[in-house]
VMD Tcl script that builds the backbone (N, CA, C; Angstrom):
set m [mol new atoms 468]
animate dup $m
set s [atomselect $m all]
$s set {name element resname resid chain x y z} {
  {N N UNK 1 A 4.339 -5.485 4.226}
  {CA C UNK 1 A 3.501 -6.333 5.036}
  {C C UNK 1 A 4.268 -6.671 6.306}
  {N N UNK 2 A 3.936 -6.347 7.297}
  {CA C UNK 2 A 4.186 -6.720 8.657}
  {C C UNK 2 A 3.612 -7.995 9.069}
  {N N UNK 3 A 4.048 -8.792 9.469}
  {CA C UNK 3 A 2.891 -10.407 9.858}
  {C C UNK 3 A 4.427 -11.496 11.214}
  {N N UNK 4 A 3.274 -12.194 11.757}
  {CA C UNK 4 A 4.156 -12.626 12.771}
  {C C UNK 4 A 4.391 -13.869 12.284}
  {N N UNK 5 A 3.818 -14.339 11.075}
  {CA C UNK 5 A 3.667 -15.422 10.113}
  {C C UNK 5 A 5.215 -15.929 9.486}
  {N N UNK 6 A 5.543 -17.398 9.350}
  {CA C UNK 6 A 6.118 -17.684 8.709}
  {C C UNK 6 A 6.700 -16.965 7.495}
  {N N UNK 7 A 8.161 -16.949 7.244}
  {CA C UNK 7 A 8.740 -15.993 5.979}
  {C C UNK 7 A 7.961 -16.784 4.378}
  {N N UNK 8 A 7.802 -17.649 4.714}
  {CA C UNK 8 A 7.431 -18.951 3.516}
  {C C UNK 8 A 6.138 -18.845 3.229}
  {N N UNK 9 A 5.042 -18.512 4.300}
  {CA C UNK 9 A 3.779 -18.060 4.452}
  {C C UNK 9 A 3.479 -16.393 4.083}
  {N N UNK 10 A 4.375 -16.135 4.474}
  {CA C UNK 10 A 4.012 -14.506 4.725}
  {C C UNK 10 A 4.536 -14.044 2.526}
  {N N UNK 11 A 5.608 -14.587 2.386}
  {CA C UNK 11 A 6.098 -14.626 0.670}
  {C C UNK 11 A 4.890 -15.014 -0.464}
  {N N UNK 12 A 4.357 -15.927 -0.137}
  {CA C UNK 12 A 3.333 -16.866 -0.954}
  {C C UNK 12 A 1.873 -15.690 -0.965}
  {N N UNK 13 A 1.803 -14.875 0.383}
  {CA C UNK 13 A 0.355 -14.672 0.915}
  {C C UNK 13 A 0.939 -12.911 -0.075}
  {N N UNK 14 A 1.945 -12.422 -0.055}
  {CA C UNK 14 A 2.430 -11.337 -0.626}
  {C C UNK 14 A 2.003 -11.015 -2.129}
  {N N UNK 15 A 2.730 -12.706 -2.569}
  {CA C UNK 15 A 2.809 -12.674 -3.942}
  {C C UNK 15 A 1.269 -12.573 -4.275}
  {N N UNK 16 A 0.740 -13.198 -4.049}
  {CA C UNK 16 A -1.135 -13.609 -4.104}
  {C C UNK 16 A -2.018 -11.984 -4.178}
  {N N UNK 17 A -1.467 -11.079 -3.329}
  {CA C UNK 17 A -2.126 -9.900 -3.424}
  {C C UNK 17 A -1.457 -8.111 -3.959}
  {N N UNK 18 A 0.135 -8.718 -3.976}
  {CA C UNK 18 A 0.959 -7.938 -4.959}
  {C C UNK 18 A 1.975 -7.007 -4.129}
  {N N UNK 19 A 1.841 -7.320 -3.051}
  {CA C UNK 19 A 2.583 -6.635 -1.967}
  {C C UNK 19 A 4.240 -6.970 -2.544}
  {N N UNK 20 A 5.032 -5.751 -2.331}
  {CA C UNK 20 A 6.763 -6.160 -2.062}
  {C C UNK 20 A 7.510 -6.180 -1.328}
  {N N UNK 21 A 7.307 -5.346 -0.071}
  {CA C UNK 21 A 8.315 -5.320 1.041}
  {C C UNK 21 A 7.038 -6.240 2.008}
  {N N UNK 22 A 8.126 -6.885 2.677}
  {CA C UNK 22 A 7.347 -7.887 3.398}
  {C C UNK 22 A 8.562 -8.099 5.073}
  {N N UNK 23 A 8.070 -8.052 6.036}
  {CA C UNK 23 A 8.733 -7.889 7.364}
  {C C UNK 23 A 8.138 -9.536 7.893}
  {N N UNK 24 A 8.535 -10.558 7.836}
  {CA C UNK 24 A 8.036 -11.874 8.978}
  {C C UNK 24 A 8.185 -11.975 9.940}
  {N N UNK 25 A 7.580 -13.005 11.034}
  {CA C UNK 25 A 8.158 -13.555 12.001}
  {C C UNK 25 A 8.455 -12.635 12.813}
  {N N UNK 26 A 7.498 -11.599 12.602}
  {CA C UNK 26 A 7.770 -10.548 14.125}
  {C C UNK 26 A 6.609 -10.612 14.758}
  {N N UNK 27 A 7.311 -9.749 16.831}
  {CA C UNK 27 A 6.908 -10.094 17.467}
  {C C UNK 27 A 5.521 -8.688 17.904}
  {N N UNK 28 A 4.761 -8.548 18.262}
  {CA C UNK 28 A 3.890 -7.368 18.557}
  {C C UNK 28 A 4.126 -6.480 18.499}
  {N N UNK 29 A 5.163 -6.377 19.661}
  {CA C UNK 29 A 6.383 -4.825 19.826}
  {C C UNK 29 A 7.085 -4.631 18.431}
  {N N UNK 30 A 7.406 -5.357 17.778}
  {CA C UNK 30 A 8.099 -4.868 16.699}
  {C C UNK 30 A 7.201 -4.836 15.659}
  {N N UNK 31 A 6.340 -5.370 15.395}
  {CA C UNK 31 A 5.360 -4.473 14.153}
  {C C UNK 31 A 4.419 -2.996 14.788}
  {N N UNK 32 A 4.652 -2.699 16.169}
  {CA C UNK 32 A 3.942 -1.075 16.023}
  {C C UNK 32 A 5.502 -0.833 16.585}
  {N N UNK 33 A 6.948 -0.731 16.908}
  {CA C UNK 33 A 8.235 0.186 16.380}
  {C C UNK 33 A 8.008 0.036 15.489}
  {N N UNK 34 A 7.885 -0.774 13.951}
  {CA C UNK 34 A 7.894 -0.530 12.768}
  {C C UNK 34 A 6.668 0.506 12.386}
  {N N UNK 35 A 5.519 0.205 12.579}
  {CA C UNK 35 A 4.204 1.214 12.764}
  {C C UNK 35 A 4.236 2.897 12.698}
  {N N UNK 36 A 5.067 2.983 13.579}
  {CA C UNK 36 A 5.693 3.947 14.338}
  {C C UNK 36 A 6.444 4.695 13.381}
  {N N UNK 37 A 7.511 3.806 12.588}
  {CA C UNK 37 A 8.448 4.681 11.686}
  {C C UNK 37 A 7.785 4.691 10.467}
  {N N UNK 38 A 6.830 3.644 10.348}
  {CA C UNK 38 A 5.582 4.371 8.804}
  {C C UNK 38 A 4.981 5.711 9.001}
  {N N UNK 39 A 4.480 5.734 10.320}
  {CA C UNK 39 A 3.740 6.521 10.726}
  {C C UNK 39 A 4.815 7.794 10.600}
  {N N UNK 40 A 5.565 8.064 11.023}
  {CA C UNK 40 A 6.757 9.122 10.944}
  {C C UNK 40 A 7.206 9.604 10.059}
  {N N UNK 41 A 7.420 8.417 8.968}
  {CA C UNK 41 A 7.871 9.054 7.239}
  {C C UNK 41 A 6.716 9.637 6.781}
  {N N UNK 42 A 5.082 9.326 6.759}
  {CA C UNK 42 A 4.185 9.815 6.202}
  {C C UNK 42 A 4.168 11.326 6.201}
  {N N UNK 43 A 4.293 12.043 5.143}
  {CA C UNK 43 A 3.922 13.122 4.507}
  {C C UNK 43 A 2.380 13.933 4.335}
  {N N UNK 44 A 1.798 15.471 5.272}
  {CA C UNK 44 A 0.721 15.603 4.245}
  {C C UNK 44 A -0.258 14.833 4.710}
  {N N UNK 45 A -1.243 14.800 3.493}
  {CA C UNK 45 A -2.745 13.910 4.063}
  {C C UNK 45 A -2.091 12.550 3.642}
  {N N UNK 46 A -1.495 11.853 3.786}
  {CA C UNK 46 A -1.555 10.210 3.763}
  {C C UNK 46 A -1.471 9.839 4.553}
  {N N UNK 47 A -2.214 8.856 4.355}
  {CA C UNK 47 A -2.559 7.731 6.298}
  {C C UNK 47 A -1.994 6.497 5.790}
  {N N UNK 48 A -1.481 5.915 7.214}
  {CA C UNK 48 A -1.277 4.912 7.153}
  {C C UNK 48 A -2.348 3.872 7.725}
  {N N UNK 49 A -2.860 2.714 6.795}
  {CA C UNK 49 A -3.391 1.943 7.544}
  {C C UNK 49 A -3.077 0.395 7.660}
  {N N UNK 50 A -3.497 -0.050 8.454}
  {CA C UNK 50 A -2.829 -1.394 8.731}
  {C C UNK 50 A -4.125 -2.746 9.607}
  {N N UNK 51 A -4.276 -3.370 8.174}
  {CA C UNK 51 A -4.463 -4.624 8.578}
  {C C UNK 51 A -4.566 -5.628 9.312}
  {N N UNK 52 A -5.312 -6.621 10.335}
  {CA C UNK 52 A -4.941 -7.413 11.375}
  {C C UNK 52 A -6.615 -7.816 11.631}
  {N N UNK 53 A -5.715 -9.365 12.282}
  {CA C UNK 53 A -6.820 -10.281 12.947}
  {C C UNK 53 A -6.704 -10.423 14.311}
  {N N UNK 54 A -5.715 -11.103 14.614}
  {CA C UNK 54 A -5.290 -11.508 15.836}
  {C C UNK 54 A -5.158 -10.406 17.168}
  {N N UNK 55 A -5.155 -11.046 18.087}
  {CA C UNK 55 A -4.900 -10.633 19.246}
  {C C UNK 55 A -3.347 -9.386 19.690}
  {N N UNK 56 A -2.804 -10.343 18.577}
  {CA C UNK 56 A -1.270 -9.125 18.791}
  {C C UNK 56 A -1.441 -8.087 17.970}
  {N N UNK 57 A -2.388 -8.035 16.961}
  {CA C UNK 57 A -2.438 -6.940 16.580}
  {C C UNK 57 A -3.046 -5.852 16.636}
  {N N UNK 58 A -3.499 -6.004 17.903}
  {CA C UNK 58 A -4.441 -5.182 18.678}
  {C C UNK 58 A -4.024 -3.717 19.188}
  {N N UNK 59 A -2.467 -3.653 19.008}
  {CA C UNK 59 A -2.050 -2.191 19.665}
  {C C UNK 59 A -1.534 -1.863 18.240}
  {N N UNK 60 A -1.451 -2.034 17.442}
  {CA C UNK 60 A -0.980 -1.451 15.749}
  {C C UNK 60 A -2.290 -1.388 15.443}
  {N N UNK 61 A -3.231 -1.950 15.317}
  {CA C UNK 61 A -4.995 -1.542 14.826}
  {C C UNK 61 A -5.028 -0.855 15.602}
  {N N UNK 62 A -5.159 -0.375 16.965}
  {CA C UNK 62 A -5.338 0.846 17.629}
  {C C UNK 62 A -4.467 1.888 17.095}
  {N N UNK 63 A -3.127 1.824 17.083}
  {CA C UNK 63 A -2.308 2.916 16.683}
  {C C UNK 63 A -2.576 3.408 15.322}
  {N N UNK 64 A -2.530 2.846 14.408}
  {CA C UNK 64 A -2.474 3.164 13.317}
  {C C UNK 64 A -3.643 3.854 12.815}
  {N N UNK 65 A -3.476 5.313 11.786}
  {CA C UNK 65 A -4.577 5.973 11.371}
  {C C UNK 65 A -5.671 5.527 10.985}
  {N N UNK 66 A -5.695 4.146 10.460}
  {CA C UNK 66 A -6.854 3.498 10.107}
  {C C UNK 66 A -6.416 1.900 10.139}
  {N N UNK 67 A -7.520 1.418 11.463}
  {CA C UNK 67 A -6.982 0.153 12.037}
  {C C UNK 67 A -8.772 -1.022 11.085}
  {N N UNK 68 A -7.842 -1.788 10.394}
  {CA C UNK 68 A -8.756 -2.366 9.723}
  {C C UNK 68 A -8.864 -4.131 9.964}
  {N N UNK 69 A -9.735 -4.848 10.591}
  {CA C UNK 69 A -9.677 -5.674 11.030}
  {C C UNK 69 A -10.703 -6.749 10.203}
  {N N UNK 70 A -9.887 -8.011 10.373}
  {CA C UNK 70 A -11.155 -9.143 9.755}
  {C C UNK 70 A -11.802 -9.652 10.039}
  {N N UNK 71 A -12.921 -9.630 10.140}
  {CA C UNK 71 A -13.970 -9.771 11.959}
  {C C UNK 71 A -14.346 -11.434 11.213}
  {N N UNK 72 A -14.593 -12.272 10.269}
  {CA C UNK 72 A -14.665 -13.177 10.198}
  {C C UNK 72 A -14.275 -14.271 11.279}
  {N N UNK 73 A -12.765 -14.160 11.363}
  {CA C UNK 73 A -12.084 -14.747 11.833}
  {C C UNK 73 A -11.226 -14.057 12.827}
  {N N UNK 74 A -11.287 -12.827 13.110}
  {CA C UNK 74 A -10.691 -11.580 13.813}
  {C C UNK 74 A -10.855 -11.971 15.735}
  {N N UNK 75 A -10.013 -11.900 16.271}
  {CA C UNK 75 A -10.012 -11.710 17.830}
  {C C UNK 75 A -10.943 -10.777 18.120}
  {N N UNK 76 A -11.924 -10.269 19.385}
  {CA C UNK 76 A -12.683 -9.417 19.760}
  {C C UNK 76 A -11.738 -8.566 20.346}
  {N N UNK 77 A -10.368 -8.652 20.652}
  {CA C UNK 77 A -9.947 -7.505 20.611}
  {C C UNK 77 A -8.873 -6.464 19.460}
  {N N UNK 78 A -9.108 -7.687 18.342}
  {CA C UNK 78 A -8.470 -6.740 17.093}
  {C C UNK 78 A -10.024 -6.347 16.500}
  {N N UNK 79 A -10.931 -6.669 16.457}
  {CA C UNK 79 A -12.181 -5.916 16.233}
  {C C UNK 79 A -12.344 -4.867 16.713}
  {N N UNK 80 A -12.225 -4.603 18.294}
  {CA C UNK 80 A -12.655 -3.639 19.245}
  {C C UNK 80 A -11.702 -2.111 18.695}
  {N N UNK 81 A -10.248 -2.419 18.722}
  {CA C UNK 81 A -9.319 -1.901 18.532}
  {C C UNK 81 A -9.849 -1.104 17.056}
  {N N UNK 82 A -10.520 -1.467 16.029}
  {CA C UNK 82 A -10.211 -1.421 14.442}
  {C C UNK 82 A -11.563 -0.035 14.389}
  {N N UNK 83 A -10.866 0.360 13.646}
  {CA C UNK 83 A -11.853 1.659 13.121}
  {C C UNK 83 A -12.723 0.965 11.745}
  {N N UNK 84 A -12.563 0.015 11.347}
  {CA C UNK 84 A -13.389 -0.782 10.693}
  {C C UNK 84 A -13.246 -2.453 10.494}
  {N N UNK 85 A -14.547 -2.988 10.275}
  {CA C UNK 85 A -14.429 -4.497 10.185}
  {C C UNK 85 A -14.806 -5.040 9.119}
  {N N UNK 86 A -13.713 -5.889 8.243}
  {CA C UNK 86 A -14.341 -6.556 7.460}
  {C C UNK 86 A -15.054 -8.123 7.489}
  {N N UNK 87 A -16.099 -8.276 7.557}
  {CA C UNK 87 A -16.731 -9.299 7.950}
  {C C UNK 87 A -16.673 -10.714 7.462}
  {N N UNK 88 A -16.524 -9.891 5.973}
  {CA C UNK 88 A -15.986 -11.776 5.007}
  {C C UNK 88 A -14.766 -12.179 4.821}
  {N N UNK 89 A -13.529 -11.058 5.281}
  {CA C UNK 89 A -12.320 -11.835 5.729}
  {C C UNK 89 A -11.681 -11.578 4.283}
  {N N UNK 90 A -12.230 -10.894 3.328}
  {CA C UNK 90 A -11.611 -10.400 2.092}
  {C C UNK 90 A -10.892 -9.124 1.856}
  {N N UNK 91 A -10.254 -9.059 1.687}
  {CA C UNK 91 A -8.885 -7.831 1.495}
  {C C UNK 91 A -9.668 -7.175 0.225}
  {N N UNK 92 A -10.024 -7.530 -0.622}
  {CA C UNK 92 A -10.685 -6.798 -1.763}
  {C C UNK 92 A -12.274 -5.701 -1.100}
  {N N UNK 93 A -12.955 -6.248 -0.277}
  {CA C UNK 93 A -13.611 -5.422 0.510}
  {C C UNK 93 A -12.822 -4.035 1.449}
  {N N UNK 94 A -11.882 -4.060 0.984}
  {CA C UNK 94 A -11.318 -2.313 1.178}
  {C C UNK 94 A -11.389 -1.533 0.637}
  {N N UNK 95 A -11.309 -1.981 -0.583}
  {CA C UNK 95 A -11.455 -1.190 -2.082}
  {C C UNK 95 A -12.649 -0.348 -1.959}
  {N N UNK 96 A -13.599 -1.661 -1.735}
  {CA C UNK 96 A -15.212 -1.184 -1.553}
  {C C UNK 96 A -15.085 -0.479 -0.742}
  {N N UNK 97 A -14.904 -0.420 0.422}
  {CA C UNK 97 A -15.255 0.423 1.825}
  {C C UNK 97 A -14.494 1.859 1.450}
  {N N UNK 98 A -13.495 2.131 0.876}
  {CA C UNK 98 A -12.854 3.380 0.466}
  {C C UNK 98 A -14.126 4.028 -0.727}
  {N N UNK 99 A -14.467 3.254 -1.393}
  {CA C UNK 99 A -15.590 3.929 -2.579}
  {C C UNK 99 A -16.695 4.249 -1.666}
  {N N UNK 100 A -17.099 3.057 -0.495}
  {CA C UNK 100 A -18.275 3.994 -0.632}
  {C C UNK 100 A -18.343 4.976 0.725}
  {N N UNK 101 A -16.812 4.903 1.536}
  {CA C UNK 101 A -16.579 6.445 2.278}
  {C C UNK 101 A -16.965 7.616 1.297}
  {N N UNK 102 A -16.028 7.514 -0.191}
  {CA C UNK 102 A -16.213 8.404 -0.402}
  {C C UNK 102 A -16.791 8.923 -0.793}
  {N N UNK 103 A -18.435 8.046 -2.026}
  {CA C UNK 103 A -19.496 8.702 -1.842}
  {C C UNK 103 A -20.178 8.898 -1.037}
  {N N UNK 104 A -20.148 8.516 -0.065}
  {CA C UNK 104 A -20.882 9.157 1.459}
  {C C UNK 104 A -20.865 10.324 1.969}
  {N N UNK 105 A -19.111 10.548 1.796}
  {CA C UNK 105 A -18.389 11.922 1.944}
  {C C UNK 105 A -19.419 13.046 0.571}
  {N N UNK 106 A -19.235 13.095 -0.236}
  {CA C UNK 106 A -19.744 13.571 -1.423}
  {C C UNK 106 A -21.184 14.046 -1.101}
  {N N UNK 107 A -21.861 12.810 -0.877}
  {CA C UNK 107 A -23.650 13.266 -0.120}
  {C C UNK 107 A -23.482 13.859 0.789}
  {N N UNK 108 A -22.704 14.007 1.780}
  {CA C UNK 108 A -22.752 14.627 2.725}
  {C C UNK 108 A -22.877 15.886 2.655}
  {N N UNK 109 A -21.395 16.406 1.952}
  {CA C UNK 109 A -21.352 17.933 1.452}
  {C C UNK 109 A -22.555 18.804 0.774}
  {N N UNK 110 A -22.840 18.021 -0.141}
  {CA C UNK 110 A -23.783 18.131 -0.935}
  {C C UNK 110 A -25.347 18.346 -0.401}
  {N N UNK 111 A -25.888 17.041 0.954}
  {CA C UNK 111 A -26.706 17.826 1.654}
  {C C UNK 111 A -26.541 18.810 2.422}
  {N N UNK 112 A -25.481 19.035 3.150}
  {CA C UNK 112 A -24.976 20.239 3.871}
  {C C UNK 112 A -25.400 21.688 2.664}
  {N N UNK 113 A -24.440 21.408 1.799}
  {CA C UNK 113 A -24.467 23.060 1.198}
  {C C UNK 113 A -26.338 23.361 0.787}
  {N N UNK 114 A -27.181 22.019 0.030}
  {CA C UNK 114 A -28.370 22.531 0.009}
  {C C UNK 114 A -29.282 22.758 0.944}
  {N N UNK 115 A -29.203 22.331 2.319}
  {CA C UNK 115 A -29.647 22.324 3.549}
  {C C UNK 115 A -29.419 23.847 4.120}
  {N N UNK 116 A -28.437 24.111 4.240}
  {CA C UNK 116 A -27.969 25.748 4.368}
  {C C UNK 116 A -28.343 26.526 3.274}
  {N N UNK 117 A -28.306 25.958 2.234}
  {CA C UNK 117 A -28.319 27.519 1.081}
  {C C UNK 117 A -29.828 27.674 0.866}
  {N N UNK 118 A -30.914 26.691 1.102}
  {CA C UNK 118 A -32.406 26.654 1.496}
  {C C UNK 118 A -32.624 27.418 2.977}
  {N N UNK 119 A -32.093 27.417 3.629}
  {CA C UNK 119 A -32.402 28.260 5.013}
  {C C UNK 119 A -32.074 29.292 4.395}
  {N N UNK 120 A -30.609 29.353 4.253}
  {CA C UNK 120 A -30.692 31.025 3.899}
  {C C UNK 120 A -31.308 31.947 3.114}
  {N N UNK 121 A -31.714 31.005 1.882}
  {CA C UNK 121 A -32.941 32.116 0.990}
  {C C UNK 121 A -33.677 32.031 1.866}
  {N N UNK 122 A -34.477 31.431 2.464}
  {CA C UNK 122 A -36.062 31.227 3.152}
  {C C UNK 122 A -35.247 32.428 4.313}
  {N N UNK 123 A -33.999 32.663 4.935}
  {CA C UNK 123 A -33.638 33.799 5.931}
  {C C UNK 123 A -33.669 35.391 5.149}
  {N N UNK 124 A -33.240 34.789 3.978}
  {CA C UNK 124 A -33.325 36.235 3.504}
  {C C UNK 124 A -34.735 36.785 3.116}
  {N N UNK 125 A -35.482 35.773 1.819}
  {CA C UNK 125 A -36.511 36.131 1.508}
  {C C UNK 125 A -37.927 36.623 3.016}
  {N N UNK 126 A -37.470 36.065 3.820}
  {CA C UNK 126 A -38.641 36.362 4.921}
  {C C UNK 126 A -37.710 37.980 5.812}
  {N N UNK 127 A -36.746 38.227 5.560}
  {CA C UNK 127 A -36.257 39.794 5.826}
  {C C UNK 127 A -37.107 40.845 5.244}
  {N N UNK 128 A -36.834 40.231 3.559}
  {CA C UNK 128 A -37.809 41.726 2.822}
  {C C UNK 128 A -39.579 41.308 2.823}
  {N N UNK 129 A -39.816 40.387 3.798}
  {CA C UNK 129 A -41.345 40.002 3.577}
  {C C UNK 129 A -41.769 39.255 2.748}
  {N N UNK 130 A -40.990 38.401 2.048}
  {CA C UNK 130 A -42.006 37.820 0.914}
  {C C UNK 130 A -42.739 36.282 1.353}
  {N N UNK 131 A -41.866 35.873 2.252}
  {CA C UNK 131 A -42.251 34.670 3.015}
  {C C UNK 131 A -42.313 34.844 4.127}
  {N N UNK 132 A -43.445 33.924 4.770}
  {CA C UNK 132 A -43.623 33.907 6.451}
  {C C UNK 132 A -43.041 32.408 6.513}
  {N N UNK 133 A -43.815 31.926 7.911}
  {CA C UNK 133 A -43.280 31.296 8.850}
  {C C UNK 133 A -43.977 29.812 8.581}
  {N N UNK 134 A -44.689 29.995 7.807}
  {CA C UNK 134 A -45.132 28.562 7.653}
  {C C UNK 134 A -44.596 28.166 5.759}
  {N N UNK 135 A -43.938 28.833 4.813}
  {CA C UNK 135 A -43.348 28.259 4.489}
  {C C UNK 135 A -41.922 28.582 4.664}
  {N N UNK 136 A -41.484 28.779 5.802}
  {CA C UNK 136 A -40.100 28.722 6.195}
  {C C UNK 136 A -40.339 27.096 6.490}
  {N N UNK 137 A -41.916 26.353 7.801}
  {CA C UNK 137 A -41.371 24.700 7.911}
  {C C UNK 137 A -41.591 24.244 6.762}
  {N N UNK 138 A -42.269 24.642 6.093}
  {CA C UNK 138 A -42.247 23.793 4.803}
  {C C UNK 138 A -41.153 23.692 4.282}
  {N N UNK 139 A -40.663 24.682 3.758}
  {CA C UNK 139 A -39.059 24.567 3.549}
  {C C UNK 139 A -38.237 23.700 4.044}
  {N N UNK 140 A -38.219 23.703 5.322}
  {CA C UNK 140 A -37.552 23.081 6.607}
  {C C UNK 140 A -37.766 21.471 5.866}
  {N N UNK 141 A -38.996 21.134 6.440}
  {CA C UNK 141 A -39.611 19.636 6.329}
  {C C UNK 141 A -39.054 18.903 4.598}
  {N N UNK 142 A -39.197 19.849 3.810}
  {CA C UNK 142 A -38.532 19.218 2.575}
  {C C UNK 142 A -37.203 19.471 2.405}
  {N N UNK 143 A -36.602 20.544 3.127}
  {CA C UNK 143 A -35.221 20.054 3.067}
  {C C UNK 143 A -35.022 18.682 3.201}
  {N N UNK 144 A -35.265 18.756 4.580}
  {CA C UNK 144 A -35.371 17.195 5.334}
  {C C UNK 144 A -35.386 16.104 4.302}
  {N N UNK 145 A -36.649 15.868 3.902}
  {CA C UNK 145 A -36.619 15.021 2.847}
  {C C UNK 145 A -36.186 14.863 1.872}
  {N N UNK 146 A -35.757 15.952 1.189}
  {CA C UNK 146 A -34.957 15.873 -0.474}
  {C C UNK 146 A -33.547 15.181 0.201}
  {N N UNK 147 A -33.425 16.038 1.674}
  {CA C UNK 147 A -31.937 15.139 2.082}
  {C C UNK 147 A -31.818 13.670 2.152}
  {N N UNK 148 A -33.215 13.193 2.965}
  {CA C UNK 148 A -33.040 11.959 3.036}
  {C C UNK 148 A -32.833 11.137 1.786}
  {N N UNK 149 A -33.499 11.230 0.755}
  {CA C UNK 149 A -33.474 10.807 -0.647}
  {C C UNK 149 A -32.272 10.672 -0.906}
  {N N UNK 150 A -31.822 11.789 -1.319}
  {CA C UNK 150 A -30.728 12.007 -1.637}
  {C C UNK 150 A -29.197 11.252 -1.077}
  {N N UNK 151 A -29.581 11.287 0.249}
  {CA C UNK 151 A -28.391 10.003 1.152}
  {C C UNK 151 A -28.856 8.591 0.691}
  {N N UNK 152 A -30.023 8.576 0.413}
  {CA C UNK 152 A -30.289 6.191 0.234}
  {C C UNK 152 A -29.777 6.176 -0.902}
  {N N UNK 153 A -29.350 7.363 -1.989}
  {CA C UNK 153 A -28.611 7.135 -3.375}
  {C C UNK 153 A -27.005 6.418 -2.613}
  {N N UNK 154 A -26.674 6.227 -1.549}
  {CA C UNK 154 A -25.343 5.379 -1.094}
  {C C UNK 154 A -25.729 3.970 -1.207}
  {N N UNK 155 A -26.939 3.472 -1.088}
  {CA C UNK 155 A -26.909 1.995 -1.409}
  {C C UNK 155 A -27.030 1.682 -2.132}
  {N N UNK 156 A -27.217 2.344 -2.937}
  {CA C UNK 156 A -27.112 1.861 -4.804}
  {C C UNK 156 A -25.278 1.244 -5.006}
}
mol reanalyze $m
mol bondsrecalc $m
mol representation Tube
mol addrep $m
């Protein structure tokens, strides 16, 4: 945890959410140099992301692979900066936001490959003649729709 917060504040707020290495009482510049050397050790697909409300943390939410901000109580420019906002100011709403990237991610693929693999029979089958052109939109138009369906299964 990086924080410009009291060592006494920043220990208590650690223990509470399970964190162990903990950096206090620093100044802007020194939590993105520190930023910087997370960012550097990272290996591979792991991202680093990093947390923030305030105003100083406005160039580490920009820098960092995934700048996550607490818009509750968040500065408009650690919002602006943040590739996402959490609105109720809860750290446990990350959890959530990672689940439902990744079923989002999941529908996505998933309409993609049936969206294409429906054109392409309807490309092939209308080569040797067996289909024309009006149920190629038909095809088309219910792609469409089985897709849409298929994506509102994310607000569940």
């Amino acid at each position: 945890m990086l924080t410009g917060d009291r060592k006494e504040i920043a220990n208590k707020i650690a223990k509470e959410i399970g964190i162990t290495e903990i950096q206090a009482e620093m100044l802007p510049q020194e939590k993105y140099l520190e930023l910087e050397k997370l960012i550097k050790q990272t290996t591979g697909n792991k991202k680093v992301a990093y947390v923030g409300d305030g105003i100083n943390d406005s160039p580490v939410l920009a820098r960092a692979d995934i700048g996550i901000s607490m818009g509750g109580i968040g500065s408009s420019s650690a919002i602006e900066a943040s590739d996402i906002v959490i609105m109720t100011d809860e750290l446990s709403k990350i959890v959530e936001a990672i689940r439902i990237s990744k079923k989002t991610n999941t529908i996505i693929k998933e309409n993609l490959l049936f969206s294409i693999g429906i054109k392409i029979l309807i490309l092939v089958l209308s080569l040797f003649g067996i289909t024309d052109m009006w149920e190629a939109v038909f095809a088309d138009v219910g792609t469409t729709l089985i897709t849409i369906f298929n994506t509102i299964r994310i607000l569940k």
